[in-house]
DSSP file (Angstrom, degrees, kcal/mol; ACC not computed):
  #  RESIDUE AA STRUCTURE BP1 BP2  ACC     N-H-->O    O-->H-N    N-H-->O    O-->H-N    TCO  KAPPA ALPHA  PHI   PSI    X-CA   Y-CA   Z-CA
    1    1 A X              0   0    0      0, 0.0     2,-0.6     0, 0.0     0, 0.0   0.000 360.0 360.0 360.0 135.1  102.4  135.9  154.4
    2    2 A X        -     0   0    0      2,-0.0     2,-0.3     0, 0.0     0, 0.0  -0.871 360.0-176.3-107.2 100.3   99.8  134.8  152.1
    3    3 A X        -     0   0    0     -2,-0.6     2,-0.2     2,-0.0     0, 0.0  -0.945  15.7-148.7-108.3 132.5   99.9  136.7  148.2
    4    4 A X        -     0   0    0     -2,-0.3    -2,-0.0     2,-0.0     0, 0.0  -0.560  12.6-178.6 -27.5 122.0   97.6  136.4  145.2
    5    5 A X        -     0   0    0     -2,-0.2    19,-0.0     2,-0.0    -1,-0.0   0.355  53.9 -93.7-120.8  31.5   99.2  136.8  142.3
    6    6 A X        +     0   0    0      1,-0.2     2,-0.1     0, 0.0    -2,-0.0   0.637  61.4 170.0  56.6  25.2   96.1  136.4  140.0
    7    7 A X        -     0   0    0      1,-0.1     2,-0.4     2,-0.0    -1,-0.2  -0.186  24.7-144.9 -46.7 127.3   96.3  133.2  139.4
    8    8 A X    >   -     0   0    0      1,-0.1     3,-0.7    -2,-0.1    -1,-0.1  -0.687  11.8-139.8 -95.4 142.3   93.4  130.9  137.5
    9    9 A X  T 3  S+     0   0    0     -2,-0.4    -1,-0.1     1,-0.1    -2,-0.0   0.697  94.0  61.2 -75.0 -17.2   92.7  127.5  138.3
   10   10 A X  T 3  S+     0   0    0      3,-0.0     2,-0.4     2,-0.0    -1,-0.1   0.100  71.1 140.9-119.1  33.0   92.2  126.1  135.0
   11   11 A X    <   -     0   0    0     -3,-0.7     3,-0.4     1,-0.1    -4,-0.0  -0.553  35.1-166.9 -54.3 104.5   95.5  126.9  134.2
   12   12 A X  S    S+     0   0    0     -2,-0.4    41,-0.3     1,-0.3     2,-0.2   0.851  83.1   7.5 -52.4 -48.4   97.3  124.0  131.9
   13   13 A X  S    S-     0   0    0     39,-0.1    -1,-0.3     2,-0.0    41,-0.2  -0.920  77.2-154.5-128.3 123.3  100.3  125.1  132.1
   14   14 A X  B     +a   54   0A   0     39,-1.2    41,-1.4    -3,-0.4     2,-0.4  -0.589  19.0 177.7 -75.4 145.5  101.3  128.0  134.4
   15   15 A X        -     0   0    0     39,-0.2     2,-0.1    40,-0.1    -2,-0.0  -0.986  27.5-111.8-141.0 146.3  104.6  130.3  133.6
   16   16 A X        -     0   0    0     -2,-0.4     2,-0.6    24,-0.0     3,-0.1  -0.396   9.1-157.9 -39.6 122.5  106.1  133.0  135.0
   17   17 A X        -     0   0    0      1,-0.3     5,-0.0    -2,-0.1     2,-0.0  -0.959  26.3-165.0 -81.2 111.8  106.5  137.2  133.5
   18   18 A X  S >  S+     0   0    0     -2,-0.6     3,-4.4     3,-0.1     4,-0.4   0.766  84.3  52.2 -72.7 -84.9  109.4  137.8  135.6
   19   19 A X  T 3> S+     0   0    0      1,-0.3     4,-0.7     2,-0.1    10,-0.4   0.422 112.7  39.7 -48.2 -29.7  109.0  141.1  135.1
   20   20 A X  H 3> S+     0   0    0      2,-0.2     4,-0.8     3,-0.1    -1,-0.3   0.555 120.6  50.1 -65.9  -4.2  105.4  141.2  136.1
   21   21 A X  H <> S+     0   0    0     -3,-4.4     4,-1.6     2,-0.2     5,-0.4   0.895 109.1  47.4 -79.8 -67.4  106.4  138.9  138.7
   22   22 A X  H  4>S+     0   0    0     -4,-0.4     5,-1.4     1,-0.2    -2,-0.2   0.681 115.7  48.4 -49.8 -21.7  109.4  141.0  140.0
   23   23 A X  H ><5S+     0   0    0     -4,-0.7     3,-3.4    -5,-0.3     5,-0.2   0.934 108.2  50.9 -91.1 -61.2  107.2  144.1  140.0
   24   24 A X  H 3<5S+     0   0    0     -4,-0.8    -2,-0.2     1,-0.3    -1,-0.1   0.601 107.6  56.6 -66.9  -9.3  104.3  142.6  141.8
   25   25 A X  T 3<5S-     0   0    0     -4,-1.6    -1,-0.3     2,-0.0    -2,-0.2   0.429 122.9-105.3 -88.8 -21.0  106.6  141.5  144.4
   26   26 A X  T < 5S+     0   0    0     -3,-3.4     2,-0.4    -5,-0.4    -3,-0.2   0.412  97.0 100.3 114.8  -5.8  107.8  144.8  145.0
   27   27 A X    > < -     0   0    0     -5,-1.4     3,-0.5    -6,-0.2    -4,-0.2  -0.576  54.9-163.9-116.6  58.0  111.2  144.2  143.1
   28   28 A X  T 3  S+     0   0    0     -2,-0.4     3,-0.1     1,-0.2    -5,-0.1   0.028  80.5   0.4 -55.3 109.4  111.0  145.8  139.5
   29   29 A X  T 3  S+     0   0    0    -10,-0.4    -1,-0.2     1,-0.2    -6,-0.0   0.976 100.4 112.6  62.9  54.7  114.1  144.3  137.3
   30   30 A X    X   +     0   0    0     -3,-0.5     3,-1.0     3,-0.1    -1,-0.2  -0.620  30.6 150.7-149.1  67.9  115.4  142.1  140.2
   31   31 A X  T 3  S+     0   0    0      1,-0.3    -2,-0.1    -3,-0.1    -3,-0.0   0.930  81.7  45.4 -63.2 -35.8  114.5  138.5  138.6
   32   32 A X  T 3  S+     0   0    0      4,-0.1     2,-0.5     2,-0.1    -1,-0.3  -0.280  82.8 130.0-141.6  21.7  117.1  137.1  140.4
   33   33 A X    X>  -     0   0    0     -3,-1.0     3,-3.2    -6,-0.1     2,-3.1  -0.849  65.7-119.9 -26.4  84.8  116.2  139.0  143.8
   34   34 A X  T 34 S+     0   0    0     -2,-0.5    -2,-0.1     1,-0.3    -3,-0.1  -0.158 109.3  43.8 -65.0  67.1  116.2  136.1  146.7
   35   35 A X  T 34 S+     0   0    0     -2,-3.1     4,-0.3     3,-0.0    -1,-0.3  -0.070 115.7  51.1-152.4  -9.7  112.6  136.5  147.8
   36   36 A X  T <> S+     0   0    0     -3,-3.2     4,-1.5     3,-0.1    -2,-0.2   0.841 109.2  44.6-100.4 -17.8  111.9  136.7  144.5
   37   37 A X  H  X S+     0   0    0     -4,-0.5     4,-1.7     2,-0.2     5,-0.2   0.812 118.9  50.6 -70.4 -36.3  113.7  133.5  143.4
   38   38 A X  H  > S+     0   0    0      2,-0.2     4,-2.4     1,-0.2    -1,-0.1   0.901 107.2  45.3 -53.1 -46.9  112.1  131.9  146.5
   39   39 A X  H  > S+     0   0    0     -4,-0.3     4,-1.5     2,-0.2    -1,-0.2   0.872 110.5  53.1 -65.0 -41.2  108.9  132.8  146.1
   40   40 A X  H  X S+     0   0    0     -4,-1.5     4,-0.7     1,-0.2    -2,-0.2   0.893 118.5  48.4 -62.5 -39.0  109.1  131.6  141.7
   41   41 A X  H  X S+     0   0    0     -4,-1.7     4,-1.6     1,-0.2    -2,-0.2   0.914 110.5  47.0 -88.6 -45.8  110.6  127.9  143.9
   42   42 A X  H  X S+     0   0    0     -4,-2.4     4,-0.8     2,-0.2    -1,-0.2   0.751 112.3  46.8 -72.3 -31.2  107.7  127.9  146.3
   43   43 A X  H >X S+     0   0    0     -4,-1.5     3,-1.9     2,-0.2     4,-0.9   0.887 120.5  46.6 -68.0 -79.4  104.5  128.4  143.4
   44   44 A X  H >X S+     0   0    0     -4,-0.7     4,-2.4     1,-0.3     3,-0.5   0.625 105.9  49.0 -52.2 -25.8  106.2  125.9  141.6
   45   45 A X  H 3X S+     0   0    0     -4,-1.6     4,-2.6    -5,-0.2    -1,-0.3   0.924 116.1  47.9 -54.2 -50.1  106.9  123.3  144.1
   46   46 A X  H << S+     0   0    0     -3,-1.9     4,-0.2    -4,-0.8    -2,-0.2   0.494 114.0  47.8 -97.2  24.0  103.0  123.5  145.2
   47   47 A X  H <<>S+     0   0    0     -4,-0.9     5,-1.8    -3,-0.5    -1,-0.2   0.664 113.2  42.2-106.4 -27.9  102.0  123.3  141.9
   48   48 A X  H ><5S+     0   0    0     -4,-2.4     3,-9.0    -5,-0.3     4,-0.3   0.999 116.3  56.5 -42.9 -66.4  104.3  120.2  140.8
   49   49 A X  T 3<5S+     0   0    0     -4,-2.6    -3,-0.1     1,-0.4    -2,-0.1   0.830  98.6  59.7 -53.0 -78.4  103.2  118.9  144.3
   50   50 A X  T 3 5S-     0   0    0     -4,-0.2    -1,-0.4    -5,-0.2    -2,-0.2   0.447 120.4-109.7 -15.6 -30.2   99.7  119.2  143.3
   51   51 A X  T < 5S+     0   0    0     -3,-9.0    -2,-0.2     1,-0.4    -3,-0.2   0.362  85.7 109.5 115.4  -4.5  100.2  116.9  140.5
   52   52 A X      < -     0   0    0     -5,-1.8    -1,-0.4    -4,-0.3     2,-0.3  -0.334  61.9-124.0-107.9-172.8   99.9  119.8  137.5
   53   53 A X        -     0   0    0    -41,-0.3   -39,-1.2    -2,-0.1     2,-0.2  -0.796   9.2-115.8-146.5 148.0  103.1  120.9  135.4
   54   54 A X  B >   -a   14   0A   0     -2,-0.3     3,-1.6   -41,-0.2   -39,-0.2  -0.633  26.0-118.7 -85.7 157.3  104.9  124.0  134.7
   55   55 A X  G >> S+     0   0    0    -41,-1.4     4,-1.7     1,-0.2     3,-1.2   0.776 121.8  57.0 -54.1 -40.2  105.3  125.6  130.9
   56   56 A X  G 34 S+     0   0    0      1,-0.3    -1,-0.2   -42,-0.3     5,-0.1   0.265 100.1  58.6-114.7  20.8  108.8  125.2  131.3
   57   57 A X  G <4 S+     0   0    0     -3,-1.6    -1,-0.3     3,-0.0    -2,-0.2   0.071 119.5  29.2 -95.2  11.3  108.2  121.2  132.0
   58   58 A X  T <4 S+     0   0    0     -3,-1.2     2,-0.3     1,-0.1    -2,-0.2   0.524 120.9  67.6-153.4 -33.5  106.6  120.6  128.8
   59   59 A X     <  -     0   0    0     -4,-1.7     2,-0.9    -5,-0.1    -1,-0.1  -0.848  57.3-153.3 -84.1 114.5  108.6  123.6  126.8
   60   60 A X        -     0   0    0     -2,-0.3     2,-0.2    -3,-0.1    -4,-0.0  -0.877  16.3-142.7-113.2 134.8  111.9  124.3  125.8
   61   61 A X        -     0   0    0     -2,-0.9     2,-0.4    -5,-0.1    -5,-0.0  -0.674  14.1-172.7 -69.7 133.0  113.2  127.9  125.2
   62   62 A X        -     0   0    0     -2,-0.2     2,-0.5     4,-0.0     3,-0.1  -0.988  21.9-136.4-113.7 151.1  115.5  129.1  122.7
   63   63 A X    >>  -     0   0    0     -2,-0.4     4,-0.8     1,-0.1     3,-0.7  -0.758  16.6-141.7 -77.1 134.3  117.3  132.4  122.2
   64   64 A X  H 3> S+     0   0    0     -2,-0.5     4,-3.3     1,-0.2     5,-0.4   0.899 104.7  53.6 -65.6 -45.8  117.1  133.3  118.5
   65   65 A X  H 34 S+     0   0    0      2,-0.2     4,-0.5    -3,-0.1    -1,-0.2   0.694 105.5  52.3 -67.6  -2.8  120.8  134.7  118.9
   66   66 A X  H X> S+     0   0    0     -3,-0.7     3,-3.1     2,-0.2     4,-0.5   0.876 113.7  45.6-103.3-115.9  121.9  131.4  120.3
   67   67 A X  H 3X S+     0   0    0     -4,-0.8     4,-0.8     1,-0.3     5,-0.2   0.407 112.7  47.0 -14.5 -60.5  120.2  129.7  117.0
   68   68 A X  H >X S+     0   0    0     -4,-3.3     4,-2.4     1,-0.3     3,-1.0   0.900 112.7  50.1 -80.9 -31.2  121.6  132.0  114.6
   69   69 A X  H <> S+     0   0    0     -3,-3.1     4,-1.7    -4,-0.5     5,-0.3   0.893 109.9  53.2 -65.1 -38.0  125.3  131.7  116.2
   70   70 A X  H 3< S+     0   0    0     -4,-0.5    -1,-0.2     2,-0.2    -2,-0.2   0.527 108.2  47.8 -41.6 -24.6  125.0  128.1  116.1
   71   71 A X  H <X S+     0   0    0     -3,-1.0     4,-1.4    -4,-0.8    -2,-0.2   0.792 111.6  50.1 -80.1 -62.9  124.1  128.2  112.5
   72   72 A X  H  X S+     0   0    0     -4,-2.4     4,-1.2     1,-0.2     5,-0.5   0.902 108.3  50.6 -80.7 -53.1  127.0  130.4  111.7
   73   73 A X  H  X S+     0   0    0     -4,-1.7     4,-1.4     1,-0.2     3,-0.5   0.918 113.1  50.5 -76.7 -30.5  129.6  128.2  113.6
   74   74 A X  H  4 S+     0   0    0     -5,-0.3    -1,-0.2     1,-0.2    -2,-0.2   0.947 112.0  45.5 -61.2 -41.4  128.1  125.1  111.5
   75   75 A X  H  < S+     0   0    0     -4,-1.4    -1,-0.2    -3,-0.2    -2,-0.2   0.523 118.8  41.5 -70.3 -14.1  128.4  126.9  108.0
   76   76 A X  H  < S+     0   0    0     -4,-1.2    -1,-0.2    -3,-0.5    -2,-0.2   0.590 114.0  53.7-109.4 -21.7  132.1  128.1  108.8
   77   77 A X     <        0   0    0     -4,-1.4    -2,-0.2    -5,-0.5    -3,-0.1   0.568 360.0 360.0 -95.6  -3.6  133.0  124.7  110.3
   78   78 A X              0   0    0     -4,-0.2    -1,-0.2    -5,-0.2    -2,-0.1   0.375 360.0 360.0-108.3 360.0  131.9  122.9  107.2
């Protein structure tokens, strides 16, 4: 079964809303949903494959609450 997801072609990097992802898939606040993890593994394979790059190959994520507990453990440990 063949889905659109509104995808552009002259996209640089592409990324994922899971939650607009999980909804459009049928699966509201189920990121982690196998048909929805499959389907996030299958775009990205045949855009790697394709030669182009994900956001989250070029981009690293942090949590701000991560950062600031990390901060805190440095200041107490010092």
């Amino acid at each position: 079964m063949k889905r659109h997801f509104g995808c552009k072609h002259d996209l640089k990097q592409p990324i994922f809303g899971p939650n607009d992802f999980t909804q459009r898939l049928g699966y509201p606040g189920q990121p982690h949903h196998p048909e929805v993890v499959k389907t996030m593994q299958e775009i990205t394979r045949r855009i790697r494959q394709a030669g182009r790059r994900m956001q989250l190959d070029v981009m690293q994520g942090a949590w701000v609450s991560d950062m600031l507990l990390d901060a805190g453990r440095r200041i107490l440990s010092s």
